[in-house]
C-alpha positions in Angstrom: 23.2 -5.2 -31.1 24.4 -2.9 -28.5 24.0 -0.2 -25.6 25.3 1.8 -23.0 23.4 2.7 -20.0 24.0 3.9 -16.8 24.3 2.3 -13.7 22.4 4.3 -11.6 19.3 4.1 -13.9 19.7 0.6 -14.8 19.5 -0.8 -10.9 16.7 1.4 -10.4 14.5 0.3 -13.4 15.6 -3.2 -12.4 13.9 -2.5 -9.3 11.0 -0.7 -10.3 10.3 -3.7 -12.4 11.2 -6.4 -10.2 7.7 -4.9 -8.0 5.3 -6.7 -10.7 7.6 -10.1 -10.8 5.5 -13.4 -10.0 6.9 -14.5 -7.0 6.0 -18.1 -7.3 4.9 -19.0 -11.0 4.8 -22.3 -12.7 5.7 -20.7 -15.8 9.4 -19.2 -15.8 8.8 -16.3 -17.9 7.0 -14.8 -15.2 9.9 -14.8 -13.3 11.7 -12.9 -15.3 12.0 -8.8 -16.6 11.0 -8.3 -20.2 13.9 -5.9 -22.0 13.1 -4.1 -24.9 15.6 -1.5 -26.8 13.7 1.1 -28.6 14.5 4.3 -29.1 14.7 3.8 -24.8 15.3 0.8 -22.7 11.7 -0.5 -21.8 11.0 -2.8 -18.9 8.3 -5.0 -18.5 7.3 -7.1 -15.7 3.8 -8.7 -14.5 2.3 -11.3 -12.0 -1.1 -11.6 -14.7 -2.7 -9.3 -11.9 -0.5 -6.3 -12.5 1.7 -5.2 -15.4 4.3 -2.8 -15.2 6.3 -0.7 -17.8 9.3 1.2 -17.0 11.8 3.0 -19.4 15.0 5.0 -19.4 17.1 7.0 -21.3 20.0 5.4 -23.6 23.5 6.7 -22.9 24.5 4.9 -26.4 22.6 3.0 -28.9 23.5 1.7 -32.5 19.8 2.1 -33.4 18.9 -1.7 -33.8 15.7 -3.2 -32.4 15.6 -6.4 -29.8 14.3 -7.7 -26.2 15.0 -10.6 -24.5 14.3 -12.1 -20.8 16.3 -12.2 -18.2 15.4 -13.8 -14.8 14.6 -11.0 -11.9 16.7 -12.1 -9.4 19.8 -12.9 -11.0 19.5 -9.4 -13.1 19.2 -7.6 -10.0 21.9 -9.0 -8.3 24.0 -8.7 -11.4 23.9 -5.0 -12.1 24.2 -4.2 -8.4 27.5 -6.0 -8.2 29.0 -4.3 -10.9 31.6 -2.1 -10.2 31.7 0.5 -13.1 28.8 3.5 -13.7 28.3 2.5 -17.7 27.1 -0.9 -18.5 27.7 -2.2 -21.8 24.6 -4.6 -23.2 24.9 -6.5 -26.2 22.7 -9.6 -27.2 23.4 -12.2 -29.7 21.3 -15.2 -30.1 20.3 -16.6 -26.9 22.6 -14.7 -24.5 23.3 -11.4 -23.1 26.8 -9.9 -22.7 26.9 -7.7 -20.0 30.6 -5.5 -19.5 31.0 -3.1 -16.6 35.0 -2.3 -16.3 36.9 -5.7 -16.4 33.7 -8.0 -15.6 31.4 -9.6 -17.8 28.7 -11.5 -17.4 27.0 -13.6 -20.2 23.5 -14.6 -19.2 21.3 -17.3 -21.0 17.7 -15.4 -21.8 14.2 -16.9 -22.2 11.7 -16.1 -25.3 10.7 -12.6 -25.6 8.1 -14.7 -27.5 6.6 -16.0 -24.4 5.8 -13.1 -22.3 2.5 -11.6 -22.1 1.9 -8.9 -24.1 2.0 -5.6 -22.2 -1.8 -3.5 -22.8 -1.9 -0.1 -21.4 -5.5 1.6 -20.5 -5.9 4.4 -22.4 -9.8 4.7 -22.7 -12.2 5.4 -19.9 -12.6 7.4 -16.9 -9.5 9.5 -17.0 -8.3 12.0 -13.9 -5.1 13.3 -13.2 -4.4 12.9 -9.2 -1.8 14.0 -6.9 0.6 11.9 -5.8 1.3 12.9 -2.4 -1.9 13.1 -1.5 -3.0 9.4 -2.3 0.1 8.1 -1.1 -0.9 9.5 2.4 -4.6 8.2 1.6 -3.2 4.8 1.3 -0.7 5.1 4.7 -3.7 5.7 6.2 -5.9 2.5 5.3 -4.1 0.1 3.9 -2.8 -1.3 7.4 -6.3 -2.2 7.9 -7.1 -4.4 4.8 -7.6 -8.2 5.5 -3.9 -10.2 4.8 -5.8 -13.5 4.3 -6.2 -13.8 0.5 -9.3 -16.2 0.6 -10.9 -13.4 1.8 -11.3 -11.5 -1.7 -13.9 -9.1 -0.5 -11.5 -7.7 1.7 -8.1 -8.5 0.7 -7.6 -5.0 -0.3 -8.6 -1.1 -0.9 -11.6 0.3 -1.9 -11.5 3.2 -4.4 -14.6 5.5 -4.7 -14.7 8.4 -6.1 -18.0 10.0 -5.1 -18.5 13.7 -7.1 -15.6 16.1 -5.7 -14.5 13.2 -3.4 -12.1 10.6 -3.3 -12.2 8.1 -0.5 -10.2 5.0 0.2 -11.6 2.6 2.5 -10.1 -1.1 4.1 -11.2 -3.4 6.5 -10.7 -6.9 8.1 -13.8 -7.9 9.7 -12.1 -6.8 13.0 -11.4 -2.9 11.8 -12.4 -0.1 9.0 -10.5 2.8 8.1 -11.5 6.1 5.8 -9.8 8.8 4.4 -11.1 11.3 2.0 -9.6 14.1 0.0 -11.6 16.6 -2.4 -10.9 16.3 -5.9 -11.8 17.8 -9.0 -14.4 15.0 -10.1 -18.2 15.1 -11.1 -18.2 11.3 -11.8 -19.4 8.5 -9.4 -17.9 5.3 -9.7 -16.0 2.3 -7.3 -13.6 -0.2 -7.6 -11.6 -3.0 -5.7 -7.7 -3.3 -6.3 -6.3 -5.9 -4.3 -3.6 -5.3 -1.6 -0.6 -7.2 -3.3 -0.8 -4.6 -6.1 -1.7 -1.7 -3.6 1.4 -2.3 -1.5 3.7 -2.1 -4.7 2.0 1.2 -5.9 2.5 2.5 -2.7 6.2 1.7 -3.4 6.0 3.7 -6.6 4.4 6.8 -5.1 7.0 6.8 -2.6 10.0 7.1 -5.2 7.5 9.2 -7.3 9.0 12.8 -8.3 6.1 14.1 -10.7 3.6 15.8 -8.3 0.4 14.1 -10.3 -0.3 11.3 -11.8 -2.8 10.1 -14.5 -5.3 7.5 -13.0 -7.4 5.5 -16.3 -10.2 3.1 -15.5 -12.2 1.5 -18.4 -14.2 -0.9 -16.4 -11.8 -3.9 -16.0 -8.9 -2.4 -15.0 -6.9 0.9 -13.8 -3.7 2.0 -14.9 -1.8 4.6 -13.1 1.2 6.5 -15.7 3.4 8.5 -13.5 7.2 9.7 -14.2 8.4 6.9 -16.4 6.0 4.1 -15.1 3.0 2.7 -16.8 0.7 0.7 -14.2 -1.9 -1.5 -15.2 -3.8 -3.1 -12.2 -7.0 -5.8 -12.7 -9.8 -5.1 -11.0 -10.6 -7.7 -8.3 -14.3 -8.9 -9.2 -15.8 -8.9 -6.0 -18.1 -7.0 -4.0 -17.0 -4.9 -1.2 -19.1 -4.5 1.8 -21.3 -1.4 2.3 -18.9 0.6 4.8 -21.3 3.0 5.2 -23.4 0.4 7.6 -20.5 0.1 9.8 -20.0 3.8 10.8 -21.8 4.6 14.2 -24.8 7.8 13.6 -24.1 8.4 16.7 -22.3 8.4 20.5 -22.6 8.4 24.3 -19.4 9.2 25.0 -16.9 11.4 23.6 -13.1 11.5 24.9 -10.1 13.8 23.9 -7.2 12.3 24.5 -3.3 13.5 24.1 -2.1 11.3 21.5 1.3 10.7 22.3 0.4 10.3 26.3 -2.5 7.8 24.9 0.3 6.1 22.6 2.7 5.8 25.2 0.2 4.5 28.2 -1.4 1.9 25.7 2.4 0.8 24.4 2.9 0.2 28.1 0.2 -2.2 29.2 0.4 -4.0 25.8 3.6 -5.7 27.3 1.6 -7.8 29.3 -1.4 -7.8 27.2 1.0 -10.0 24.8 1.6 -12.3 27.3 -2.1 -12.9 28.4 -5.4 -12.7 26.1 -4.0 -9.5 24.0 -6.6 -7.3 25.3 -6.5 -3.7 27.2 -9.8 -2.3 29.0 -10.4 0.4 29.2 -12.2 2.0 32.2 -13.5 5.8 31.8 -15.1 8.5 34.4 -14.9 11.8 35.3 -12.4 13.5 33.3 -10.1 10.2 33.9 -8.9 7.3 31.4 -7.7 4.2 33.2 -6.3 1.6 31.1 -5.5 -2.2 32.5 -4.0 -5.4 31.0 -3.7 -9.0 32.9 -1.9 -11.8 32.6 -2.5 -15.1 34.8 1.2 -16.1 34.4 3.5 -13.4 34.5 1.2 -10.0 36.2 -0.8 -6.6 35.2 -0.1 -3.6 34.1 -1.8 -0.1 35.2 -2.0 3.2 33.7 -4.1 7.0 33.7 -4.6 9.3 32.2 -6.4 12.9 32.2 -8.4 13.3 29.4 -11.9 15.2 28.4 -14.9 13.7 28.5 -18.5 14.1 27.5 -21.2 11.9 28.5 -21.5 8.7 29.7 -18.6 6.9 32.3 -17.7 3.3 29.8 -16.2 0.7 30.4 -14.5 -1.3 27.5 -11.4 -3.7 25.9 -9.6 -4.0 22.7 -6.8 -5.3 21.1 -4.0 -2.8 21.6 -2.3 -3.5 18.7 -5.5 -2.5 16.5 -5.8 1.0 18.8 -1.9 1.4 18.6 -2.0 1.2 14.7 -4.9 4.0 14.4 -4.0 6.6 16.3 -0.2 6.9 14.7 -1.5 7.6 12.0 -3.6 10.5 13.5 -1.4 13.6 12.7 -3.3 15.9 15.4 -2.1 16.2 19.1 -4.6 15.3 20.5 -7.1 12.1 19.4 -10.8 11.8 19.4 -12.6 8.2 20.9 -16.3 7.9 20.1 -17.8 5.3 22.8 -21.7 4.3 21.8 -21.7 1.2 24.5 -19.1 -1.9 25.1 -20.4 -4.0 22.9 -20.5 -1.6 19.6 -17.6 0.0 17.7 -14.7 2.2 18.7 -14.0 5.2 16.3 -11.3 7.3 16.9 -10.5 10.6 14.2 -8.9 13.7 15.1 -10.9 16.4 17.1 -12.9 19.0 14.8 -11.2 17.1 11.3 -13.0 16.3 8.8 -11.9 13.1 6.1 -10.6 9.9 8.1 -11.2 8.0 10.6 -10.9 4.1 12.3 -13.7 1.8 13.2 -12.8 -0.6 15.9 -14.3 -3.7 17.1 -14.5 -4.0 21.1 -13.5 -7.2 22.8 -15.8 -9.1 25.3 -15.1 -8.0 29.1 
């Protein structure tokens, strides 16, 4: 039982497959990439919340069937050490022979037996989507999506795809950001993916070189088939919060801002922000931005700024780091900051653009 592959494509479906590994498992075959020669090399991988499938081209194959499981970290580490650009694979027994030039490796496998059975989605809602544009959809929310994983309900993105729309949507209790593209869609339907699995599709998408990709959803789960990767994400069963309620209807105060002057005068007084209570004010009249940080120990910092301004002179702090965050991802030159009072939320979105913005909690004065 043996193959010939090439180097190049082996280390990079190693890698694409390493993205679904367990990372802490008490069962080892979770550790570990499933290899299955076919008429291709297949790759499977999964973390029992995601399953991946990757597959390559043979350079050489002697038509026999057989898979085995080798751990993901020492797999990885083995092909890219090797020093040749074909790579030999046989497998007898128990072990796989691995030749590249003069090295060789022999690696003790675990049970093909063991691993869980791969199932791809293939019935459902099915649309084909583009995949740079919901890779940029997902740069711009997925910062905002809760890290702390006992908070289900938010420990990820929200999909919903609403008639000729697509929006994405993440929060953290703190924050909320939107984006939405048009699509070509007449269903209505939602789901929750959590934002382990989100972070590795965004991965995928990057390295992605079809322009669309086919999305399935049958209820349970989504899988996402895109240039020689099969996706199959559970969906998380909770209930996400109804955004909707956390969008201001409306504003007393409306300020246009330079973005990279804003960036730059905010990046300033975070300095000593981070060394006091990690909070900027913000003081606003005329046609005039004044922003302020204080720390009891170690000083302030002071900056202004012209800006545009309609209605009401406001007074108001945040964290910096939360502002910072949003408006980088704004890809206008100037930035839009909707004021209602201090006590309610921020949102910023670029002037006169329609499809995403950032909801920002204020800090107490």
């Amino acid at each position: 039982m043996k193959i010939l592959v090439d180097k190049s494509k082996l280390e990079n479906a190693v890698m694409i497959a390493a993205r679904a590994v367990a990372p802490k498992t008490v069962k080892p075959v979770l550790s570990g990439i499933l290899f299955e020669i076919d008429e291709r090399l297949n790759f499977y991988s999964t973390d029992l919340e995601m399953g991946l499938k990757h597959s390559v081209d043979l350079d050489e194959a002697n038509g026999e069937k057989f898979k085995f499981v080798l751990d993901a970290k020492l797999i990885s580490e083995v092909v890219r050490s090797l020093p040749e650009d074909k790579i030999e694979i046989s497998f007898d027994g128990n072990v796989v022979e691995i030749r590249s030039g003069r090295s060789i490796f022999k690696l003790n496998t675990m049970s093909a037996d063991e691993f869980p059975e791969f199932v791809p989605t293939e019935t459902g809602f099915k649309i084909r989507l583009s995949s740079e544009n919901v890779k940029n959809m997902m740069e711009k929310v997925i910062f905002c999506a809760s890290t702390d994983e006992y908070m289900r309900n938010l420990n990820g993105v929200f999909w919903e795809f609403d008639g000729p729309y697509l929006r994405l949507v993440a929060a953290d209790g703190f924050r909320l950001a939107l984006v939405e593209e048009s699509i070509e869609n007449e269903e209505t339907l939602s789901f929750f993916l959590s934002l382990k699995s989100m972070k590795e599709l965004q991965k995928i998408l990057d390295s992605a070189t079809d322009e669309e990709f086919e999305m399935i959803y049958d209820g349970a789960k989504v899988g996402f088939k895109l240039d020689d990767t099969q996706i199959v994400i559970r969906i998380v069963d909770t209930e996400f919060p109804d955004y909707k309620k956390v969008i201001p209807t409306g504003f007393s105060t409306k300020v246009t801002a330079n973005k990279v002057e804003l960036r730059e005068a905010i990046r300033r007084a975070a300095i000593t922000a981070r060394l006091g209570d990690e909070s900027i004010k913000f003081n606003i009249f005329d046609n005039s931005m004044h922003i302020e940080s204080k720390s009891q120990d170690y000083g302030e910092a002071h900056e202004e700024l012209e800006v545009e301004k309609d209605g009401q002179d406001m007074m108001i702090a945040f964290n910096p780091k939360f502002i910072l965050e949003a408006i980088q991802r704004i890809e206008t030159e100037n930035v839009e900051l909707n004021f209602l009072d201090p006590t309610k939320p921020l949102q910023i979105n670029p002037p006169e653009v329609l499809g995403y913005l950032y909801i920002i909690m204020p800090l107490r004065l």
